[in-house]
C-alpha atoms as a printed R data frame, in Angstrom:
    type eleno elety resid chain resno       x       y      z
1   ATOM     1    CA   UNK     A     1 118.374 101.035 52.087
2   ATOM     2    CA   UNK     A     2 115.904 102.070 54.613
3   ATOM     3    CA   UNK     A     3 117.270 104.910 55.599
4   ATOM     4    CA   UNK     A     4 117.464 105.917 51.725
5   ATOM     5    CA   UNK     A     5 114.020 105.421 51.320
6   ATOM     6    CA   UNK     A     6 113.815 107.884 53.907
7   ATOM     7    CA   UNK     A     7 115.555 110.857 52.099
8   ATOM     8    CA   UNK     A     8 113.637 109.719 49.101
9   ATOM     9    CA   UNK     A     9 110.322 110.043 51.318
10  ATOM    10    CA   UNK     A    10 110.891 113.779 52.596
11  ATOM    11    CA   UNK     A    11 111.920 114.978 49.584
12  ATOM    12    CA   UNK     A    12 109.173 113.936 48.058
13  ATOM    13    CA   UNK     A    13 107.091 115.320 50.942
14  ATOM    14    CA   UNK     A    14 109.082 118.542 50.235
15  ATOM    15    CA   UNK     A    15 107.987 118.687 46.847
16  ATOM    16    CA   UNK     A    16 104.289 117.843 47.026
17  ATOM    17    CA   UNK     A    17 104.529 120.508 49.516
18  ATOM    18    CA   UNK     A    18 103.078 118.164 52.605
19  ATOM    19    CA   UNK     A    19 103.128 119.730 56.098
20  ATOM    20    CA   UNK     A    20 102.459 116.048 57.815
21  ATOM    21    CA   UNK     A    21 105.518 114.204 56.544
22  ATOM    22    CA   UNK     A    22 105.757 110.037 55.955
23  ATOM    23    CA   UNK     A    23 109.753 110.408 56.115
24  ATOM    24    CA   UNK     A    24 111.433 111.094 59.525
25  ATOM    25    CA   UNK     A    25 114.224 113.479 60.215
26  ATOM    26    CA   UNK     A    26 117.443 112.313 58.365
27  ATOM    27    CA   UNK     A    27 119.774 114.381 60.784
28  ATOM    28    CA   UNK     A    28 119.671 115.925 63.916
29  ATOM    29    CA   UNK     A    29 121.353 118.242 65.898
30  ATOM    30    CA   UNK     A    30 121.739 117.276 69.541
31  ATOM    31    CA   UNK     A    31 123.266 120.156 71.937
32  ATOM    32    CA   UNK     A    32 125.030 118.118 73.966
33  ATOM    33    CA   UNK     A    33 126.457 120.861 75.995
34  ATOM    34    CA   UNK     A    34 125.779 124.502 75.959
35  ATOM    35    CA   UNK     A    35 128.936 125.774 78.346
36  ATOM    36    CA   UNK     A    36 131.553 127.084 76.266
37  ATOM    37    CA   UNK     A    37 134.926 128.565 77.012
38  ATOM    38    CA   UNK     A    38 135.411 131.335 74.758
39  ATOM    39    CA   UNK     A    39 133.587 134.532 73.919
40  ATOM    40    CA   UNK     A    40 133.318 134.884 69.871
41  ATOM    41    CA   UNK     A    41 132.367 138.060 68.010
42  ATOM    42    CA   UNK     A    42 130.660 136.078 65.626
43  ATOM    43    CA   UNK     A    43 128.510 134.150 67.863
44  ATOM    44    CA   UNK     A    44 125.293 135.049 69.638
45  ATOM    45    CA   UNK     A    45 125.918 132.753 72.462
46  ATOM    46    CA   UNK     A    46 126.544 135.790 74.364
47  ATOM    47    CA   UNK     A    47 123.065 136.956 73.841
48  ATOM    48    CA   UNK     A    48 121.689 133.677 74.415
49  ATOM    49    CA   UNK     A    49 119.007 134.070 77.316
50  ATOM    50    CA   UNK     A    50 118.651 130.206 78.558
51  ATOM    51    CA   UNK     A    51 119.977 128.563 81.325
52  ATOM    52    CA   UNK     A    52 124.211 127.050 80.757
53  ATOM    53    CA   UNK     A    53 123.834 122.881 81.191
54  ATOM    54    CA   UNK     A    54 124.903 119.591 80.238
55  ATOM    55    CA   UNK     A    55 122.328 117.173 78.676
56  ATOM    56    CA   UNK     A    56 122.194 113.694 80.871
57  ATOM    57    CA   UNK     A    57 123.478 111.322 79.376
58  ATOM    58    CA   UNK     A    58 120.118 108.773 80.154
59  ATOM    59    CA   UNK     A    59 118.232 111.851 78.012
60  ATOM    60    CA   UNK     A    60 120.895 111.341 75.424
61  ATOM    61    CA   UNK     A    61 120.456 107.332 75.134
62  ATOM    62    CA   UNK     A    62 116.586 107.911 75.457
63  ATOM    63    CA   UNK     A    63 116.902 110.084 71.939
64  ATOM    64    CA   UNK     A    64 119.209 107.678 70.097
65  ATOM    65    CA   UNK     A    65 117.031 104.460 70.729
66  ATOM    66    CA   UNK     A    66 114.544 105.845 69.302
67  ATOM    67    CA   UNK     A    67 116.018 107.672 66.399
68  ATOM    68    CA   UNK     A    68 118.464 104.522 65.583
69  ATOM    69    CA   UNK     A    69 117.854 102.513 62.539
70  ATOM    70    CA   UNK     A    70 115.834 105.680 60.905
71  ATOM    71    CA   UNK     A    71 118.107 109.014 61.290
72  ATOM    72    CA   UNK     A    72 120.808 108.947 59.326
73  ATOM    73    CA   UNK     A    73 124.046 111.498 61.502
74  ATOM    74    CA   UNK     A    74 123.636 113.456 64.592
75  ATOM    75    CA   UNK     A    75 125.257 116.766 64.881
76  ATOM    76    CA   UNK     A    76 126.946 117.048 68.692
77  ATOM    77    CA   UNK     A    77 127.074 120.535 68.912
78  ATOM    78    CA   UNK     A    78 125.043 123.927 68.583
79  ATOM    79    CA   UNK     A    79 125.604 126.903 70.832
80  ATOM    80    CA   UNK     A    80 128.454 125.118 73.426
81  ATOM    81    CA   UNK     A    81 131.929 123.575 73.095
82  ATOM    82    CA   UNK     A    82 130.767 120.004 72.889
83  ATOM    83    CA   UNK     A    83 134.566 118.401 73.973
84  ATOM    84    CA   UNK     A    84 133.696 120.373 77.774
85  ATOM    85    CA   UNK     A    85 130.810 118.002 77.881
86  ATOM    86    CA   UNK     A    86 132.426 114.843 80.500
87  ATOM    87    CA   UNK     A    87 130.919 111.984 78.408
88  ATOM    88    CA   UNK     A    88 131.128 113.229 74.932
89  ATOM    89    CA   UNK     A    89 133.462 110.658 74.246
90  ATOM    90    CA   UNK     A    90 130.701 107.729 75.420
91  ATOM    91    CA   UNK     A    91 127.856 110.008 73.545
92  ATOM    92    CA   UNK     A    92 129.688 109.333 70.086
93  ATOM    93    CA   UNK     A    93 130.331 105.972 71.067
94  ATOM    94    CA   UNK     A    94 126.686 105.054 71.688
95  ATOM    95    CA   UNK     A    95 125.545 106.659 68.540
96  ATOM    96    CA   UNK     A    96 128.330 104.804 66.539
97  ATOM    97    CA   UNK     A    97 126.939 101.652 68.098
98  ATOM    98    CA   UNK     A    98 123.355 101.914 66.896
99  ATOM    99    CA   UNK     A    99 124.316 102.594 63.684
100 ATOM   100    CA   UNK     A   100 123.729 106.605 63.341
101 ATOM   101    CA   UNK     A   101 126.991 108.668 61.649
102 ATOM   102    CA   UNK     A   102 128.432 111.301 63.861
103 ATOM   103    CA   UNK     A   103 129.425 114.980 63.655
104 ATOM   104    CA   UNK     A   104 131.461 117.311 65.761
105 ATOM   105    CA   UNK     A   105 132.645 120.784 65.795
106 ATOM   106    CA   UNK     A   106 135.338 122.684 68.189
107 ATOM   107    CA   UNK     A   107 136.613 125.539 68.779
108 ATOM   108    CA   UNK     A   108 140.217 123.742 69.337
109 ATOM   109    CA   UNK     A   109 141.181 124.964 72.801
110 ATOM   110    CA   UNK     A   110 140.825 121.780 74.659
111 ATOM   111    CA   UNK     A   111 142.038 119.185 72.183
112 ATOM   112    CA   UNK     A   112 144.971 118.485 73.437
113 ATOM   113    CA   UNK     A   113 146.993 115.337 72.907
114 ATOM   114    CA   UNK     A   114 144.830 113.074 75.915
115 ATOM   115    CA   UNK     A   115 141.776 114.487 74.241
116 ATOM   116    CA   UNK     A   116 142.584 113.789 70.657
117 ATOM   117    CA   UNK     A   117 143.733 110.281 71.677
118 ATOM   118    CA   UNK     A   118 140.091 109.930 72.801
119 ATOM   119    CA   UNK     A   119 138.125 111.509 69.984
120 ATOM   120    CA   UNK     A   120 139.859 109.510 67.335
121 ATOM   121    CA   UNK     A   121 139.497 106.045 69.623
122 ATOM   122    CA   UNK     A   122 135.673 107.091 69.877
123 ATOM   123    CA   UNK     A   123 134.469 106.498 66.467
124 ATOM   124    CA   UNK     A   124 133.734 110.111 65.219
125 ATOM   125    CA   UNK     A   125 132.850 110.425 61.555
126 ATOM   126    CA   UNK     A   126 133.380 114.087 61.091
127 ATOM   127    CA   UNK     A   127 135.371 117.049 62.950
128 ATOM   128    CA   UNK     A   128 135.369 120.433 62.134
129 ATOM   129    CA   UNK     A   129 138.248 122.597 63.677
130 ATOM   130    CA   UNK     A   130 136.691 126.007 63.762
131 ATOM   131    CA   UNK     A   131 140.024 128.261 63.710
132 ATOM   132    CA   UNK     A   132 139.174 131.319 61.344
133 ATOM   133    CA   UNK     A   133 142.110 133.206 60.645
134 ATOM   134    CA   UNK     A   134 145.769 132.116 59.852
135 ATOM   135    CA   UNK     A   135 147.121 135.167 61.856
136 ATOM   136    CA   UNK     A   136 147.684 135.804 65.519
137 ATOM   137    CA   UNK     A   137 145.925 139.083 65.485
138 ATOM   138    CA   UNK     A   138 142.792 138.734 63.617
139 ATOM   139    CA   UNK     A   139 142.232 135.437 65.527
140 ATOM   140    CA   UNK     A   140 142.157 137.302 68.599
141 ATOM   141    CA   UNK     A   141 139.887 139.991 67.365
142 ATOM   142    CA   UNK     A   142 137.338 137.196 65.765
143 ATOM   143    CA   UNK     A   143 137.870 134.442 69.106
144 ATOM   144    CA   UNK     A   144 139.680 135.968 71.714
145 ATOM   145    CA   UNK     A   145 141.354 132.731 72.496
146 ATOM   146    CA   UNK     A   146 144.791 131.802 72.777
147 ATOM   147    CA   UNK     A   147 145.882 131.145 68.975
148 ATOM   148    CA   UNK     A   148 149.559 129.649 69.129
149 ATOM   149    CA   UNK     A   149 147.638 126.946 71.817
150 ATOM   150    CA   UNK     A   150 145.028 126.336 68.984
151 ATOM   151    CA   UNK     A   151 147.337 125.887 66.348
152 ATOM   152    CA   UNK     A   152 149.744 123.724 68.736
153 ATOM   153    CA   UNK     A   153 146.414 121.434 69.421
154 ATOM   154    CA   UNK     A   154 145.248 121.258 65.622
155 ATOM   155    CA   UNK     A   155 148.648 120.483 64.477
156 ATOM   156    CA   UNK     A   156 149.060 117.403 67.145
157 ATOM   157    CA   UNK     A   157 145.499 116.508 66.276
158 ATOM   158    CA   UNK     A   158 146.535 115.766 62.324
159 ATOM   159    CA   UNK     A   159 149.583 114.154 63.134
160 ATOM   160    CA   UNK     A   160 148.601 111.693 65.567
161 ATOM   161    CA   UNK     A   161 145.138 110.745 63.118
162 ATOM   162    CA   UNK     A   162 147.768 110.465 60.531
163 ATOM   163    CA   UNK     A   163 150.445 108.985 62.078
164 ATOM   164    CA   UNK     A   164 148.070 106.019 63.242
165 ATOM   165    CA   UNK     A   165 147.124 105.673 59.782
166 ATOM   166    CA   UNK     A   166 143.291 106.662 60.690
167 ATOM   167    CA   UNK     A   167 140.577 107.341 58.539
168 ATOM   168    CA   UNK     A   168 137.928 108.753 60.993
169 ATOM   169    CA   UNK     A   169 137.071 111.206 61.718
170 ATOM   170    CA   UNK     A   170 136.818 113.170 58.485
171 ATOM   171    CA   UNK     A   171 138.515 116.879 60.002
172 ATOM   172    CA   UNK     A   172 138.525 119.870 57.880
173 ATOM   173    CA   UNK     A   173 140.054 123.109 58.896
174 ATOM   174    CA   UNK     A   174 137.400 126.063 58.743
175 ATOM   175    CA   UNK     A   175 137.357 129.761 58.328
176 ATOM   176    CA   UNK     A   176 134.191 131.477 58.803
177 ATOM   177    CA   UNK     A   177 134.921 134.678 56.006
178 ATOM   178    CA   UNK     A   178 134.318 137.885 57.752
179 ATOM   179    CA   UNK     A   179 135.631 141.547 56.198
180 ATOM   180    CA   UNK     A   180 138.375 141.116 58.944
181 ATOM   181    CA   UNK     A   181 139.958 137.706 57.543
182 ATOM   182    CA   UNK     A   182 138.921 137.599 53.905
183 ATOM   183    CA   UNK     A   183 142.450 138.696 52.487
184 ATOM   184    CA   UNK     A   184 143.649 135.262 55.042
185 ATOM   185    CA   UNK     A   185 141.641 132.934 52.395
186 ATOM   186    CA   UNK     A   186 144.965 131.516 50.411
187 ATOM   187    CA   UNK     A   187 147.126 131.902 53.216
188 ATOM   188    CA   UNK     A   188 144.947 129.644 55.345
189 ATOM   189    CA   UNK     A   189 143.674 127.168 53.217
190 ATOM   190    CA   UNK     A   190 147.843 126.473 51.871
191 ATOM   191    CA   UNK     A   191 148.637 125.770 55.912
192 ATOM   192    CA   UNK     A   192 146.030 123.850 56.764
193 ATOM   193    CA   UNK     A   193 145.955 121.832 53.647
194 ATOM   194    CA   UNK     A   194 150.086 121.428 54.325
195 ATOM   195    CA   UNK     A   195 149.070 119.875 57.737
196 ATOM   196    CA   UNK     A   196 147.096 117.084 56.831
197 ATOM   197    CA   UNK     A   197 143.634 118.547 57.229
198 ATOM   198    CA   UNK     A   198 141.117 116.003 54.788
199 ATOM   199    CA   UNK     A   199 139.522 119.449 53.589
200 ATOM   200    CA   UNK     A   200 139.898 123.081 54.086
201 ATOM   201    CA   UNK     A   201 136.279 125.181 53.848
202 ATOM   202    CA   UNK     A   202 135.837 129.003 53.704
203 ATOM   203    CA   UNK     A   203 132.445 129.486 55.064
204 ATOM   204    CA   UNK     A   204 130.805 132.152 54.254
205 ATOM   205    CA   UNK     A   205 129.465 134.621 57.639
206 ATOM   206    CA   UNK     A   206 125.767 133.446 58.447
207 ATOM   207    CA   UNK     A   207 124.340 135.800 61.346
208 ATOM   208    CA   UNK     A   208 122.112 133.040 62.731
209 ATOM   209    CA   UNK     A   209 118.789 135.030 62.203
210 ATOM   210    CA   UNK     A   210 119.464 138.389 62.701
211 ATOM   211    CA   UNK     A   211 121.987 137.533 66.315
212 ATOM   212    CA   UNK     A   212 124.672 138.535 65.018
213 ATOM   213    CA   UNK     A   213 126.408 142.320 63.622
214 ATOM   214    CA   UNK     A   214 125.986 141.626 60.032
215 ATOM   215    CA   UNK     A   215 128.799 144.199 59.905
216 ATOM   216    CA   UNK     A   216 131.156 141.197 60.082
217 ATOM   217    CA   UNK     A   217 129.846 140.037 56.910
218 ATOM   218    CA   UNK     A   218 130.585 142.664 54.294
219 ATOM   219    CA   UNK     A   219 128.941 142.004 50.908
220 ATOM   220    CA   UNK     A   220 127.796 137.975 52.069
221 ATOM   221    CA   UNK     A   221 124.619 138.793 54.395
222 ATOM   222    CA   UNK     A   222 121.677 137.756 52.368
223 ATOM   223    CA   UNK     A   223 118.255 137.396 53.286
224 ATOM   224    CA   UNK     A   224 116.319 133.689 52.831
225 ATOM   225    CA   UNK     A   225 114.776 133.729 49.680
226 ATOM   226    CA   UNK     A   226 113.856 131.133 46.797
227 ATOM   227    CA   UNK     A   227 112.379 127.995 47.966
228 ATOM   228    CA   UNK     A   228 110.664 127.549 51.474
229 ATOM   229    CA   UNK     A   229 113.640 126.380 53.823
230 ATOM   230    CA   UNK     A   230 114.664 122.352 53.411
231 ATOM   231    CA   UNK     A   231 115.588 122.454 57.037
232 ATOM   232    CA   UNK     A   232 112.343 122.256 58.353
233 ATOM   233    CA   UNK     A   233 112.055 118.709 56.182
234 ATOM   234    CA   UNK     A   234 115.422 117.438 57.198
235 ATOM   235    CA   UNK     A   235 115.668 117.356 60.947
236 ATOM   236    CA   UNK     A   236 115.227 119.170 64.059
237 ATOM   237    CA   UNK     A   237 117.609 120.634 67.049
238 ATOM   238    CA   UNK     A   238 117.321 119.816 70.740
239 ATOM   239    CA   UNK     A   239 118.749 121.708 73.817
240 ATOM   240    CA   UNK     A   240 120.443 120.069 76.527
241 ATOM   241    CA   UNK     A   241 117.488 120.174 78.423
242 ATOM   242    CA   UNK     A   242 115.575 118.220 75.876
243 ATOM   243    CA   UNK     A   243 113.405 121.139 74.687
244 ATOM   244    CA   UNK     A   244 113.144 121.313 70.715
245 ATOM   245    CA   UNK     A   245 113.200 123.949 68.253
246 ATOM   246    CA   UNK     A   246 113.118 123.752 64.292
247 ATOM   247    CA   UNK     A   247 116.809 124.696 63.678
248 ATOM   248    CA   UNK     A   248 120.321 125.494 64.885
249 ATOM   249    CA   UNK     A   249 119.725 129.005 64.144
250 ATOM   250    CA   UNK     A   250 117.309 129.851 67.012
251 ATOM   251    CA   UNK     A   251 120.035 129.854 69.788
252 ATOM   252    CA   UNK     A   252 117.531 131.645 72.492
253 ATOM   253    CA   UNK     A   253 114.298 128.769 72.279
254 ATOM   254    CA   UNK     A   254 112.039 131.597 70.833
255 ATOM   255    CA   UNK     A   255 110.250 128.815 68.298
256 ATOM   256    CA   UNK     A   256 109.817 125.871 71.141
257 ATOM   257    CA   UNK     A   257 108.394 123.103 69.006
258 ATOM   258    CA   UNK     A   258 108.532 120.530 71.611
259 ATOM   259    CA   UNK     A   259 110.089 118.508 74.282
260 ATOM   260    CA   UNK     A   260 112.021 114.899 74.397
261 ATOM   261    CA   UNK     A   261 111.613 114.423 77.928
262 ATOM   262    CA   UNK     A   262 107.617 113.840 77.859
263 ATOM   263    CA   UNK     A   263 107.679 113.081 73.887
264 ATOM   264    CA   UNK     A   264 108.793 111.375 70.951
265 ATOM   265    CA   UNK     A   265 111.333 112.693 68.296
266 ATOM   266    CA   UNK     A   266 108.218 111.781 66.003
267 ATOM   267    CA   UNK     A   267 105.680 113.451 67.912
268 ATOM   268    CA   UNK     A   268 107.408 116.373 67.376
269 ATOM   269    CA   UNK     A   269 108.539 115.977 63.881
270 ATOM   270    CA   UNK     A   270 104.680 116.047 62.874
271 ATOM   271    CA   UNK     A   271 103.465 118.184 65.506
272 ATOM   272    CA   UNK     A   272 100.692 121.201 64.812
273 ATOM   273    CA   UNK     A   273 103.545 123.500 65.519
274 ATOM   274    CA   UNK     A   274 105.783 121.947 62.807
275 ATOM   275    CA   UNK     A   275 103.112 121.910 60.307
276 ATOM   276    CA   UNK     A   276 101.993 125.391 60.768
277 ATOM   277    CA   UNK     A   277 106.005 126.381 60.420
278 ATOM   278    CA   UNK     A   278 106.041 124.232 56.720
279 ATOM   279    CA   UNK     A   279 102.467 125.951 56.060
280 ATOM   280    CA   UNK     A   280 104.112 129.217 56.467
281 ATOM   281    CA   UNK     A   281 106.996 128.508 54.590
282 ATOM   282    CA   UNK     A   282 105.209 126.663 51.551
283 ATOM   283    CA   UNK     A   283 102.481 130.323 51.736
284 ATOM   284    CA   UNK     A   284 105.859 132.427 51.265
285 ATOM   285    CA   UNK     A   285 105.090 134.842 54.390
286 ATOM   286    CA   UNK     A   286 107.836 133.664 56.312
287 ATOM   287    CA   UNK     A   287 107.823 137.581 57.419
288 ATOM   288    CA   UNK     A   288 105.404 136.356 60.099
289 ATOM   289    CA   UNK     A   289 107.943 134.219 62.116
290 ATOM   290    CA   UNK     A   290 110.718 136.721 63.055
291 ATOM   291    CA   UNK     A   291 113.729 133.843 63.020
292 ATOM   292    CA   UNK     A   292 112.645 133.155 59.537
293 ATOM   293    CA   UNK     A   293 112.165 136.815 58.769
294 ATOM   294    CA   UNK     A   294 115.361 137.715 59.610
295 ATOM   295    CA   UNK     A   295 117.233 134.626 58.461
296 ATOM   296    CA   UNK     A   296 120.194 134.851 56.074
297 ATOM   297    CA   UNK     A   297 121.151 131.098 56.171
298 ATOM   298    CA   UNK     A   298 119.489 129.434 53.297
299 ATOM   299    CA   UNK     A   299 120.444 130.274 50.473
300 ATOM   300    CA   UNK     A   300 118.671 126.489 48.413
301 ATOM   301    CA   UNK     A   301 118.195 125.482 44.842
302 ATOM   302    CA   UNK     A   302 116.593 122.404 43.171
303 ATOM   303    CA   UNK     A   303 119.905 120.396 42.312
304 ATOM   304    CA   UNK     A   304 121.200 120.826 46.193
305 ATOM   305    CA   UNK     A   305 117.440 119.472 47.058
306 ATOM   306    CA   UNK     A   306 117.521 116.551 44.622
307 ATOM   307    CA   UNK     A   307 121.101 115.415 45.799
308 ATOM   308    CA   UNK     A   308 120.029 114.905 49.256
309 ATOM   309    CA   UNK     A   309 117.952 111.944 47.951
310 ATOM   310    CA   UNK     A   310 121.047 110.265 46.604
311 ATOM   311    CA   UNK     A   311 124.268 111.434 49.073
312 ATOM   312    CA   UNK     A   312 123.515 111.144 53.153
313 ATOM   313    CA   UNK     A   313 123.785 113.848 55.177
314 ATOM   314    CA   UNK     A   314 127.508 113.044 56.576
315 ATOM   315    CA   UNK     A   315 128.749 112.728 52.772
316 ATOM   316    CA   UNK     A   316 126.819 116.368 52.333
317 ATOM   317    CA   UNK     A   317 128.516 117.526 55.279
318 ATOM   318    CA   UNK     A   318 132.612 116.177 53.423
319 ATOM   319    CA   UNK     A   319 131.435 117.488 50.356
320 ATOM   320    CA   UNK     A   320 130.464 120.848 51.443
321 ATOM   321    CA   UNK     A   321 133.987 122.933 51.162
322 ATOM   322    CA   UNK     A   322 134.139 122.076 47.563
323 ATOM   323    CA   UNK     A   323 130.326 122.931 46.962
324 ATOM   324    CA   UNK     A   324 130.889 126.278 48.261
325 ATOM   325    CA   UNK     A   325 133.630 126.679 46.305
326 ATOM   326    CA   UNK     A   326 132.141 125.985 43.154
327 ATOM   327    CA   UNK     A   327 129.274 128.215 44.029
328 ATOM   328    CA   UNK     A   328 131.839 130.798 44.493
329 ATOM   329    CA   UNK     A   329 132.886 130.934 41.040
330 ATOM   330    CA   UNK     A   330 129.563 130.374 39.680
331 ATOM   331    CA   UNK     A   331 127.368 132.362 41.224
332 ATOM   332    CA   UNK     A   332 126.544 135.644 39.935
């Protein structure tokens, strides 16, 4: 119950348009690694222009006891492969152990049969396998990787979770739509749905705030409009080197909003820099912060606002594919 009085709180903060919030941040997004093995044409990592590192793992317990008992999941990953990271599988553990949900994504090359063994022993709520493209050549074009190893290590992964009879973690198979996969859609959604994957989800492109080619998107790139953004009421991301920023869409640390090593996650949270950034937002000049400005990522109504009071932010996360979905063949 507490920790549904606390979605109840910042929505309700959200509403009454309050820049000094009573609720604290429901989910967070912890980098826990920012080294990554691939080069993807629909990633800025490439552009990114902060230091490569691991996050200690005595940083990573400092954040958790303090956010335990009040944050609700903690998303493992941002601009790295999180599974390079040596004590990922201890990280998920500790989380799982004070009581906060946890969320992973990966890019599949290193999940082999050791690895999956280990992620499915550790406790993880939700998995992601970011694959894009149910062909050989368009994968290669999107990720560069090697795609028969990817499929080889996503295929294991299901059957040994469903051998074992395991519930956890939650895995859906992703495709991030781009006008180079979109006529893959059917094709991989049947495949991965034959395999055992809990969910399938066609994402549509996002180009993280303008750090991306929108050419990759075709006729999905949108601008933020509507509402000011939820995400700067719902939770904050951290770097491996504890610094903090508003959202997983500022990859380089242009918006630094504050720093876990010398402060708290709630000193931040309320800070003058994250009120000014909900002042901005609730004003409607957003134009004035250039990774808002150029933001195509939120895309918000009221009904998606009013159902984070009653579903937590890992049930969100499951019920997402078939969201979009729906939005697909609603939308205008």
């Amino acid at each position: 119950m507490p920790k549904l009085n606390n979605r109840y709180k910042l929505v309700k903060d959200y509403l009454r348009r309050e820049t000094r919030l009573k609720g604290y941040p429901c989910e967070l997004v912890i980098e826990v690694s920012n080294r990554c093995n691939l080069h993807c044409a629909i990633c800025p990592r490439d552009r990114m222009s902060r230091a490569i590192g691991d996050m200690d793992f005595s940083l990573f317990r400092k954040i958790i006891d303090e956010i335990k008992n009040k944050t609700e999941m903690v998303d493992l990953c941002f601009a790295g492969e999180s599974l390079l990271h040596p004590e990922i599988f201890e990280m998920i553990k500790y989380s799982k152990d004070n009581g906060i949900k946890t969320f992973l994504q990966t890019n599949v090359t290193s999940l082999n049969k050791d690895v999956s063994h280990k992620l499915i022993n550790s406790g993880l709520d939700l998995l992601v396998l970011s694959i894009d493209s149910a062909r050989e050549d368009t994968y290669k074009l999107i990720r560069g990787g090697d795609f028969k190893q990817v499929i080889e290590n996503a295929e294991n992964f299901l059957k040994i979770k469903n051998q074992d009879g395991r519930r956890l973690p939650y895995t859906i198979a992703q495709m991030i739509s781009t006008i180079y996969n979109r006529d893959e859609v059917k094709d991989f959604m049947h495949i991965w749905k034959s395999k055992g994957a809990d969910s399938v989800r066609i994402k549509y492109f996002n180009d993280r705030a303008g750090s991306v080619d929108r050419s990759f998107a075709g006729v999905h790139s949108e601008r933020h409009k509507g509402f000011p953004c939820v995400r700067v009421w719902r939770g904050l991301a951290i770097f491996w080197d504890g610094r903090v920023v508003p959202c997983c869409f500022d990859f380089s640390g242009k918006y630094i909003v504050g720093d876990v090593k010398s402060e708290s996650v709630a000193e931040i949270w309320n800070s003058a820099k994250m009120q000014e950034l909900r002042k901005i937002h609730l004003s409607g000049i957003i134009d004035s912060i250039k990774l808002c400005r150029n933001c195509s990522g939120y895309k918000g109504n009221f009904f998606e606002l009013i159902a984070t009071v009653f579903i937590d932010s890992l049930t969100i996360r499951k019920l997402t594919p078939i969201w979009k979905q729906v939005r697909k063949k609603y939308d205008p």
